[in-house]
N, C-alpha and C positions, 0 to 999 in steps of 0.2 A: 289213469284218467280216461275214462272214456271217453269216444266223441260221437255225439249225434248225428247220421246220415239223414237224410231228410228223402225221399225216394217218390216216386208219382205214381200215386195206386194205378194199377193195371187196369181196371174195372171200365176207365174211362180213356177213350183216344186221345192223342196226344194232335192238337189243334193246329195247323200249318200257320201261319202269319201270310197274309194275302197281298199286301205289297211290298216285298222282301226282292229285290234285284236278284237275277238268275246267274250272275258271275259268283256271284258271292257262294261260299260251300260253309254250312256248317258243320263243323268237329265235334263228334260226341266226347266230352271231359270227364275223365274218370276221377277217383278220387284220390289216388295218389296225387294227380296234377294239380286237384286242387290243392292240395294239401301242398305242395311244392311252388303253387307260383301265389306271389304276393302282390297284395290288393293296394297301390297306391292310396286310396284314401281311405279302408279304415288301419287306425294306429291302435295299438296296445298302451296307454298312458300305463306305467308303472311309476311306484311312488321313489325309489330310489332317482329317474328321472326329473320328476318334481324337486325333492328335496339338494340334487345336484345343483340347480340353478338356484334356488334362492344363499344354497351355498355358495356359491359362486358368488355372489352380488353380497356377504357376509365378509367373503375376505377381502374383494377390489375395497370394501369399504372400510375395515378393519385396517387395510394398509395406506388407501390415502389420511384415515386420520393417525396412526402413527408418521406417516412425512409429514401431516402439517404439524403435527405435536414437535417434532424435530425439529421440521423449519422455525416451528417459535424458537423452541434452546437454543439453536443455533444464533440466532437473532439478539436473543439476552445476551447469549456471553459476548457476542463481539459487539453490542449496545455497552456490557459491561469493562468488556476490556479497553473501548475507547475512551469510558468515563475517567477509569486508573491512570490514562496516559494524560488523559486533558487535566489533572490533580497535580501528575509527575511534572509536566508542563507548568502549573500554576505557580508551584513550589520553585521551579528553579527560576521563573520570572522573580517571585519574589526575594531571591536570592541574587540575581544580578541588581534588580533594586538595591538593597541592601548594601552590596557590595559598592555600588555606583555612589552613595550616596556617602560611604565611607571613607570613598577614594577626594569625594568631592572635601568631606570635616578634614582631611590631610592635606590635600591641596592649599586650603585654609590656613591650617597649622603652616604647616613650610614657608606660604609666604608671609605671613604672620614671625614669622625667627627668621626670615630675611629680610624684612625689612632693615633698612637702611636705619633709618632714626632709631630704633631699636638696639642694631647694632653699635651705634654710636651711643647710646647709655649705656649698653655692656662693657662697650672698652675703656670708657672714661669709670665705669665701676672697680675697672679692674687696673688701673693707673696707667691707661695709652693717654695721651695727645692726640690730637687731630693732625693731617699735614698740614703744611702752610703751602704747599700748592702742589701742581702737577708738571715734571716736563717729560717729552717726550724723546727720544733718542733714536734716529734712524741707522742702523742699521744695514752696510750691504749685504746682496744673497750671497755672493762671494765668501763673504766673513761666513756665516750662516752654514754654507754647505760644507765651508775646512771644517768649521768646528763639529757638523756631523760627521765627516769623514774620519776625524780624529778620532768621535768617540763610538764610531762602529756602527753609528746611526745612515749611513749611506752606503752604497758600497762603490767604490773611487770609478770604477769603467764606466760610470752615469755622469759623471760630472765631466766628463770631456769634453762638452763643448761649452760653449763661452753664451751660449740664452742664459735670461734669465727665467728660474721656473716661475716667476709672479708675470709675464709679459703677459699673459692671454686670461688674466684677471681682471681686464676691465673692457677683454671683448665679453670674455662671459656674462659680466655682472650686468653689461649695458644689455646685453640679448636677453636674461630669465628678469631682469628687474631685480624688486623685493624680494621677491620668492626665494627662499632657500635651497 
């Protein structure tokens, strides 16, 4: 490629500039230098240049809508995975209902066949008598703790001293009350 020198016909002198400061020197530039030093303002636009940049702004864009694309799925499944669990949830309420409500028809039942009156048509169906009364029979812990120790139900090195194990049942009962 050739390059165009541009040259100043000789024909004509070459014209001083008249107020040009006298420190100042100027250098004649050949054309290697020119050719060697580079001109700040003008640019060579090349089209690879151009198309770099609009490329550029092609994939920043290209890549924020694949993360928003993301961000959605990612959003649905744990929108859906919360819905399976709040289901899982529903179902086992509905099952402690269920259960609750089964405990409650048997609780029914039980005291429904324990009733008293009940029981007392049962026996008399089945040829009992009723008692003719009640008596009561007190009992020492004495008695109580031989006939444990007899039958294997204590073991004898406890009962050596002479309390009774009932004495501190009616500090307790007066201290908790009702209460079991």
């Amino acid at each position: 490629m050739a390059k165009a020198v541009s040259t100043i016909p000789r024909s004509r002198p070459a014209a001083k500039p008249v107020n040009r400061p006298a420190s100042r020197t100027v250098k004649p530039r050949t054309a290697e230098s020119r050719r060697a030093a580079k001109s700040p303002v003008a640019r060579v636009v090349t089209r690879r240049d151009a198309t770099s940049g609009v490329r550029r702004v092609i994939i920043l864009s290209a890549t924020i809508a694949v993360l928003a694309i993301l961000v959605m799925f990612l959003v649905v499944a744990f929108q859906t995975r919360i819905a399976e669990t709040q289901m899982k949830i529903d179902k086992i309420d509905t099952q402690i209902q269920t259960e609750r409500d089964r405990y409650n028809a048997l609780r029914l039942e039980r005291s429904a066949l324990r009733d008293p009156a009940r029981l007392v048509v049962e026996a008399t169906a089945m040829g009992m008598i009723p008692g003719s009364g009640t008596d009561f029979t007190t009992v020492e812990s004495s008695s109580v703790a031989a006939v444990l120790v007899s039958t294997g139900g204590i073991d004898p090195e406890y009962m050596s001293g002479a309390e009774d194990p009932l004495d501190n049942y009616g500090a307790v009962k007066a201290l908790i009350g009702t209460r079991p």
